[in-house]
C-alpha positions as CSV (number, residue, x, y, z in Angstrom):
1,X,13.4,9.6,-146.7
2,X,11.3,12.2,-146.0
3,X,12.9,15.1,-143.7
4,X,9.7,15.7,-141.4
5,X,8.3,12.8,-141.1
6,X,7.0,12.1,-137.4
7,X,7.5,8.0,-138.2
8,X,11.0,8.6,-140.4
9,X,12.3,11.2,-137.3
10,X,11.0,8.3,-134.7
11,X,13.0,5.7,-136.2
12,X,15.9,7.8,-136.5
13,X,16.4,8.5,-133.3
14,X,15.7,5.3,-132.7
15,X,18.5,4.1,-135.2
16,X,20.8,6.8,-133.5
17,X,20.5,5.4,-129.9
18,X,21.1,1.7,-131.4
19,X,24.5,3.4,-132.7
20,X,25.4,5.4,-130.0
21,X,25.2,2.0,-127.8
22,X,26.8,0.3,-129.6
23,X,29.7,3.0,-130.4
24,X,29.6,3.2,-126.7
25,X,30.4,-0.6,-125.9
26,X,32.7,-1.0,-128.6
27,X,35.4,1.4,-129.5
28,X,36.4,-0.5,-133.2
29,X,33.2,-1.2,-133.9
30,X,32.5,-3.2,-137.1
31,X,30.8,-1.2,-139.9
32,X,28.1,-3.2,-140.7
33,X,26.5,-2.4,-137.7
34,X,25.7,0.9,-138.8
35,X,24.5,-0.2,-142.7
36,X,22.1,-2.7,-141.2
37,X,20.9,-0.1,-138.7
38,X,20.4,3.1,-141.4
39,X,19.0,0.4,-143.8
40,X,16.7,-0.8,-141.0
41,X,15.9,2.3,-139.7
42,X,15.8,4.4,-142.6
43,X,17.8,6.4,-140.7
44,X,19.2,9.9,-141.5
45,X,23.0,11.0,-140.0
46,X,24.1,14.0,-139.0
47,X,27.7,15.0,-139.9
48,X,29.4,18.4,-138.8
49,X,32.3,18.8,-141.2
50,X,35.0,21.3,-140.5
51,X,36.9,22.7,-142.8
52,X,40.1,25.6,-142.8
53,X,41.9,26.2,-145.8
54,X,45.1,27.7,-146.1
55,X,43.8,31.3,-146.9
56,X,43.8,31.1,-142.6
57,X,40.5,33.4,-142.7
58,X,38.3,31.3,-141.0
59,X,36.7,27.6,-139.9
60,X,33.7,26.7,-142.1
61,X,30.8,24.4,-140.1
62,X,28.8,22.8,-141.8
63,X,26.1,19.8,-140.7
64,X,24.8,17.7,-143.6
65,X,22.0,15.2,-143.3
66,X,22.7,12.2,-145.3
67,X,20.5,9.7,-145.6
68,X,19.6,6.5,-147.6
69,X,23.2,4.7,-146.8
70,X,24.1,2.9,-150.0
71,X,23.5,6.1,-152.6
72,X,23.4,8.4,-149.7
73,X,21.0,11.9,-150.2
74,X,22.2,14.7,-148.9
75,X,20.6,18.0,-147.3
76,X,22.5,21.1,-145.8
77,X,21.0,21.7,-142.1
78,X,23.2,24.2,-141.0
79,X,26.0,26.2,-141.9
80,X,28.5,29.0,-140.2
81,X,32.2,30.4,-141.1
82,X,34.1,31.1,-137.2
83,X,36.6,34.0,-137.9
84,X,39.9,32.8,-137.4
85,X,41.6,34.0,-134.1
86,X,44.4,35.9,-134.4
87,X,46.8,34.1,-131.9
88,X,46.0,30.9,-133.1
89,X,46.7,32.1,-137.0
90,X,50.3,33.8,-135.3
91,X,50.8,30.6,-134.3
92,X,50.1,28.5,-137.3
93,X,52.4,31.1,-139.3
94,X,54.9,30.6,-137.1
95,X,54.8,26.5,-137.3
96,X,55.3,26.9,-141.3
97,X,58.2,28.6,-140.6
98,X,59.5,26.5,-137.3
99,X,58.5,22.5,-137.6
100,X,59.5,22.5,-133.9
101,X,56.3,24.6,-133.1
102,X,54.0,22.3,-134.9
103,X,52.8,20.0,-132.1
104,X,51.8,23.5,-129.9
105,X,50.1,24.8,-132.8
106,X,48.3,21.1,-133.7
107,X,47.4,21.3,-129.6
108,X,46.0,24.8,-129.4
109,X,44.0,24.4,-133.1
110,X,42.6,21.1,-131.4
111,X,41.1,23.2,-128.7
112,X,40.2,25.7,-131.4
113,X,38.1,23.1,-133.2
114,X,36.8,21.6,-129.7
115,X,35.4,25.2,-129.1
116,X,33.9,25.3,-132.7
117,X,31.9,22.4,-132.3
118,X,30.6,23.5,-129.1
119,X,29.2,26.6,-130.3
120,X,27.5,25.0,-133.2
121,X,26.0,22.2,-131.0
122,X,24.9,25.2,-129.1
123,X,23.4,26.6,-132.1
124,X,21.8,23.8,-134.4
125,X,18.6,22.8,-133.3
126,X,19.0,19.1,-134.0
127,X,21.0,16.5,-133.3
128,X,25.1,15.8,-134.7
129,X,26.4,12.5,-134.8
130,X,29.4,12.9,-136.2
131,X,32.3,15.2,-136.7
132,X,34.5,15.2,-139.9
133,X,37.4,17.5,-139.5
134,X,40.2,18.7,-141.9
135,X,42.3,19.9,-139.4
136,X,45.2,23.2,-140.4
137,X,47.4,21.7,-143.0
138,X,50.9,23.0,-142.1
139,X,53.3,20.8,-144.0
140,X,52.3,18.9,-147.6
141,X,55.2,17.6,-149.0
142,X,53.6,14.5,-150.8
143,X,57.3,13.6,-152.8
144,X,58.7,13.1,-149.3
145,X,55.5,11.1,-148.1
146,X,54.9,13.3,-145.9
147,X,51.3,15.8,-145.1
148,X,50.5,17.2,-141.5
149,X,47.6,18.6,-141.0
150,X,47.3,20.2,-137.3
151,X,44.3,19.7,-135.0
152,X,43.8,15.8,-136.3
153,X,43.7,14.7,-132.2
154,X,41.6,12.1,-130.3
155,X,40.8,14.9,-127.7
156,X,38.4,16.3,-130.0
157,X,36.3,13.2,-129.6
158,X,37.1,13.1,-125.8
159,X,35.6,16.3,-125.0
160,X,32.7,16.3,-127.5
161,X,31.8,12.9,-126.6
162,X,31.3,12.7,-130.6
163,X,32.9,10.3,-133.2
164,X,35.6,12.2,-134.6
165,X,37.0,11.2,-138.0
166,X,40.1,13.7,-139.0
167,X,43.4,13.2,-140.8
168,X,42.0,12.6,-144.7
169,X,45.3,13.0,-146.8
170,X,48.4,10.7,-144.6
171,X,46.9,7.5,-146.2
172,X,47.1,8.2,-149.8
173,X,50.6,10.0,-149.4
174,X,51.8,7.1,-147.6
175,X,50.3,4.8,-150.8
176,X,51.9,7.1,-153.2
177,X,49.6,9.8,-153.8
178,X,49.5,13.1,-153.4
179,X,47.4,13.2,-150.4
180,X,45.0,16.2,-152.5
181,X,43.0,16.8,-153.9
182,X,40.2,15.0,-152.4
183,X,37.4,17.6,-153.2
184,X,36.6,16.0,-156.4
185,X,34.9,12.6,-154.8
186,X,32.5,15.4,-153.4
187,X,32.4,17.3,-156.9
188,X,31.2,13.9,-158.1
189,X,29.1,13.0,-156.1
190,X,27.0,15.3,-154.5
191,X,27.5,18.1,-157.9
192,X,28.0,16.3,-161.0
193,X,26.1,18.1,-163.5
194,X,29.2,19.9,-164.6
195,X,31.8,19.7,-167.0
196,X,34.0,20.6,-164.6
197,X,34.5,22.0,-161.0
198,X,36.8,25.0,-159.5
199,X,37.1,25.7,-156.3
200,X,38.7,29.2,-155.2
201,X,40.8,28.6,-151.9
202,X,44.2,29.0,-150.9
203,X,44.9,27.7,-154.2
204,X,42.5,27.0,-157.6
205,X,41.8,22.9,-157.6
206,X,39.8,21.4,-159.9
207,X,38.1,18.3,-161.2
208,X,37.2,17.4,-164.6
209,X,35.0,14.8,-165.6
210,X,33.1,11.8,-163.8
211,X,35.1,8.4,-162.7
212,X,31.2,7.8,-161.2
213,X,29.2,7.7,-164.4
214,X,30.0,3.8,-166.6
215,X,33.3,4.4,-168.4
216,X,34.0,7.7,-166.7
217,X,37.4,9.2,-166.5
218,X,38.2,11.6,-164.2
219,X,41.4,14.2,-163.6
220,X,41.7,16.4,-160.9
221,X,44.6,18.8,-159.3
222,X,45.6,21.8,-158.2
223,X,45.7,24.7,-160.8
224,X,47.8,27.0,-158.7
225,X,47.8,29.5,-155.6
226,X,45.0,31.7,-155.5
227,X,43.7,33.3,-152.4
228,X,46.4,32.2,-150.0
229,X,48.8,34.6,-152.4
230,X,46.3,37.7,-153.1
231,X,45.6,37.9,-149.3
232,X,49.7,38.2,-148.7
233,X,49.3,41.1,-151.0
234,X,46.0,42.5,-150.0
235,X,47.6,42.4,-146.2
236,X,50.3,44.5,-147.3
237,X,47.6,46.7,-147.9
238,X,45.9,46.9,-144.5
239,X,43.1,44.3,-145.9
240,X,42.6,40.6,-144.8
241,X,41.6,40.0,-148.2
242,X,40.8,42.1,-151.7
243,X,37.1,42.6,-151.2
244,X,35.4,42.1,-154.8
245,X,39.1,42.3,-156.2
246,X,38.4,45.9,-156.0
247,X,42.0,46.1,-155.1
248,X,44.1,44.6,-158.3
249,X,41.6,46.9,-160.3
250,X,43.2,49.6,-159.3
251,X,46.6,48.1,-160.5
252,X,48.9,47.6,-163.5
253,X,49.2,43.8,-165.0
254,X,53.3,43.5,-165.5
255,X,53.8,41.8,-168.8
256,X,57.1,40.5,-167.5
257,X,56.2,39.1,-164.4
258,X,53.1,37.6,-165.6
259,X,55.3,35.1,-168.3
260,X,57.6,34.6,-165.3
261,X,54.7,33.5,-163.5
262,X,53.0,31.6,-166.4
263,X,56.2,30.3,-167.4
264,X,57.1,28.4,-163.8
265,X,57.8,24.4,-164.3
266,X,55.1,23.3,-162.4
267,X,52.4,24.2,-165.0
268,X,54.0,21.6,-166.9
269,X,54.1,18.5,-165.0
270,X,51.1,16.0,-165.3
271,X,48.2,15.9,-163.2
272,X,47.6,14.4,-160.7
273,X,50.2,17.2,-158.9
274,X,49.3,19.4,-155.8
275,X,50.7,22.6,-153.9
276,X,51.6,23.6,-151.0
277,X,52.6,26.6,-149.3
278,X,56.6,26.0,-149.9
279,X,56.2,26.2,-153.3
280,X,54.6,29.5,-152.4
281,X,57.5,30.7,-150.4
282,X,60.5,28.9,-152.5
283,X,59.1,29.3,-156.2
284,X,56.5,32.1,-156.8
285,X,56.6,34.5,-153.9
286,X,60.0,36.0,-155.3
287,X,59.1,36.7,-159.0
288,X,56.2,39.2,-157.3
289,X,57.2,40.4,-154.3
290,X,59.5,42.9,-156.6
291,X,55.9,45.0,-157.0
292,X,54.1,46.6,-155.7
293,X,51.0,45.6,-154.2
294,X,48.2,46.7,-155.9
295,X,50.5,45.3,-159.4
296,X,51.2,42.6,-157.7
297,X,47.1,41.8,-157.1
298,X,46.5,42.3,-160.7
299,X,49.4,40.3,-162.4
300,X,48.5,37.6,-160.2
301,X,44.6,38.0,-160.9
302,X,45.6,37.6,-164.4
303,X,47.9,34.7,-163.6
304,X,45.6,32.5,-162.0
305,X,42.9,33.1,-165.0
306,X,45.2,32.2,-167.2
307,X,46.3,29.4,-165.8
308,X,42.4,27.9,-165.3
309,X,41.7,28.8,-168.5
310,X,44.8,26.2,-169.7
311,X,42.8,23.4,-168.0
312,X,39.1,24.7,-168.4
313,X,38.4,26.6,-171.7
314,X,35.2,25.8,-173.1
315,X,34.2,23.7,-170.5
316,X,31.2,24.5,-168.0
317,X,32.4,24.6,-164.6
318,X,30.8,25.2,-161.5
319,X,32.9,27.3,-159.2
320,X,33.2,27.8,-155.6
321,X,35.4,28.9,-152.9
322,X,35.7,32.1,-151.1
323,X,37.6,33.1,-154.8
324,X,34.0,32.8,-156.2
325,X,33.2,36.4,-154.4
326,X,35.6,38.3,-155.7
327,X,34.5,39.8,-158.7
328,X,37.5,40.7,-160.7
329,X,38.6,37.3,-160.8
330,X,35.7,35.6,-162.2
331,X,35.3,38.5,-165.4
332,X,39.4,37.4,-165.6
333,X,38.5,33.6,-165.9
334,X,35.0,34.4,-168.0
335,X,37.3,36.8,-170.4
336,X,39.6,33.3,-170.9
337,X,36.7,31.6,-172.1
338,X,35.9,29.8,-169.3
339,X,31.9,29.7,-168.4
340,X,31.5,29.7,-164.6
341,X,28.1,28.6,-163.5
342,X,27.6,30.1,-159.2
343,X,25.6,28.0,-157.2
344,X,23.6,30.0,-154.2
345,X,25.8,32.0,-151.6
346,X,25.4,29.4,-148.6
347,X,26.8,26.7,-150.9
348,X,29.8,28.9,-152.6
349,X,30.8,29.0,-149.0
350,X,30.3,26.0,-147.5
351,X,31.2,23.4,-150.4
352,X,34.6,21.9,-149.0
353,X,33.1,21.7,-145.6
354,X,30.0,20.2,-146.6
355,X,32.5,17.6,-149.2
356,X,34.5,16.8,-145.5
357,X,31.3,16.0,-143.9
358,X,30.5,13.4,-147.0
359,X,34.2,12.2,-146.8
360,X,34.1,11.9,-143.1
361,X,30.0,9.7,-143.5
362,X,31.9,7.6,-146.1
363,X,34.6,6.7,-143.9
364,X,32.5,5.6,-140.8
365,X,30.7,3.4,-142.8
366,X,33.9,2.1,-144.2
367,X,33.6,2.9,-147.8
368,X,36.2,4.4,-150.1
369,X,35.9,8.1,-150.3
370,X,39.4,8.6,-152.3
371,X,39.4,8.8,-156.3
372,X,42.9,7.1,-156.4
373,X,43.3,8.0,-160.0
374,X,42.8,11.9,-158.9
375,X,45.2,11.8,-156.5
376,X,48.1,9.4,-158.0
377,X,47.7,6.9,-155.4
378,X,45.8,4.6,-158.5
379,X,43.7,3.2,-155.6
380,X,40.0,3.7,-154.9
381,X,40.8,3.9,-150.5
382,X,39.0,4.4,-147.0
383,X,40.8,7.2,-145.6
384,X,40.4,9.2,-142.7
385,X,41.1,8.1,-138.7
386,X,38.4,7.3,-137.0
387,X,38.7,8.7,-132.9
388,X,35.8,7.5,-130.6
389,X,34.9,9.3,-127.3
């Protein structure tokens, strides 16, 4: 379709009223209702997909317009990154630390998330028709089945009076998996052109490959931590985060630290495998906390360029992530023989949001939007639950 068009716009709306009805009348409603009304229609769907990672520096909002439901096209309308506020970050800190302090935090991120989309439906001149939300993940302990990502709530819904469809990861930890990553059905899907992808969050994930193309084989996993651990650092510094790496340049590499790091078990294991922040706190966090933290910035700089370059030499990869700004990184990775390919600014930033907002369109319409065999689960799955207002 044709974004524009006064008769493609009509029947949109058109198809968007027939949905809203019928959302409206029935709170489980079956899926083909909305296939045979985008088909019929031609229609074009707005999603808002939120996003915040565990680098805690912000909620990325994003509104996609997908269209053409059984290969859907995609177009990014609208896109903005909400600073994190600072009592709601105390509090989700504290809730790593405390489990008993998760539901508070889950309650006042809900609200955070509710006030997010309000601003952006204040700010987008158009129409959203859904929301697709990550929610905070606080706890991802996948060998325990067990994930919990705070803010996944029907009261978003409630006071949006928008479809809500949150809580991605429970489903495939509950069949087996590891509940992450679940970037690469996006990678595939809306940017496979690559070799490979990397993004640059809280930790380095990436996808390698194409299960999409006839034959293909796909791998994806986390790498290891990346911004969530040089923003500890770069804190201890006075800084929310190492602007340009500018930081660990002025630092020493510590040979010894950086085999300790490079030398951890979990480098070893299989994919598919994922991280979480206890890892952080129970496995990594002490080998590097004994420098300081401008050495600390560049052994770990050096660390996580290694690491990529383990799974991505030679390959080239397209790389996003708030990681993707920082420049002494990336000449790290490219010095490893990695070739990095950066898209345009807007889309370095809003990537995972915009891949939410696909996984959240997929899920309404009730089609898988989980590579099984990235995660571990070994099963192609809907996941995601679905809240109506």
């Amino acid at each position: 379709m044709t974004p524009g068009s006064s008769s493609v716009c009509a029947k949109s709306r058109a198809a968007s009223r027939i949905i809203k009805c019928s959302s409206d009348r029935l709170k489980f409603i079956d899926y083909s209702v909305y296939y045979w009304v985008m088909q019929m229609y031609n229609a074009s769907f707005n999603v808002l997909g939120l996003m915040s990672g565990t680098s805690l520096d912000g909620m990325d909002a994003a509104v996609v317009q997908f269209s053409n439901v059984t290969d859907p096209h995609w177009k990014l309308l609208y896109f903005k990154c909400l600073p994190y506020p600072e009592a709601l970050k105390k509090q989700i800190e504290a809730a790593y630390e405390n489990a008993s302090l998760s539901d508070k935090a889950s309650a006042a991120f809900a609200q955070w998330s509710i006030d997010v989309i309000q601003a952006v439906q204040a700010d987008f001149d158009g129409t959203i028709d859904l929301v697709a939300s990550h929610g905070q993940t606080i706890f991802h302990n996948p060998e325990k089945k067990f994930t919990y990502q705070a803010g996944c709530l029907p009261e978003i819904a409630t006071a949006t009076k928008l479809p809500l469809v949150t809580n991605f990861r429970v489903q495939d930890v509950l069949l087996g998996g590891q509940g992450a990553p679940l970037v690469p059905f996006g990678d595939h899907k809306l940017f496979g052109t690559y070799e490979a992808a990397l993004n640059l969050g809280g930790f380095a994930n990436c996808s390698i490959g194409s299960p999409l193309l006839k034959d293909g084989v796909s791998v994806a996993f986390d790498i290891c931590p990346a911004n969530r651990i040089l923003n500890t650092f770069a804190r201890e510094l006075g800084q929310d985060y190492d602007k340009d790496g500018l930081l660990a340049r002025q630092g020493r590499i510590n040979p010894w630290v950086l085999d300790q790091l490079n030398s951890l078990p979990f480098y070893d294991l299989p994919a598919p495998k994922s991280l979480g922040q206890e890892w952080i706190d129970k496995t990594f966090i002490e080998l590097v906390d004994i420098l300081a933290p401008k050495d600390a910035l560049a052994t770990c700089i050096q660390h996580i360029a290694d690491q990529i370059a383990q799974q991505l030499e030679g390959k080239r990869t397209l790389v996003t992530g708030g990681g993707a700004f920082n420049r002494t990184l990336l000449q790290a990775i490219e010095e490893n023989n990695v070739p990095i390919v950066l898209p345009e600014k807007t889309i370095i930033e809003a990537k995972e949001a915009i891949v939410f907002a696909l996984l959240g369109f997929e899920r309404f319409m009730g089609r898988a939007n989980v590579i099984g065999t990235t995660t571990g689960s070994g099963i192609w799955h809907s996941s995601g639950t679905i809240f109506h207002p």
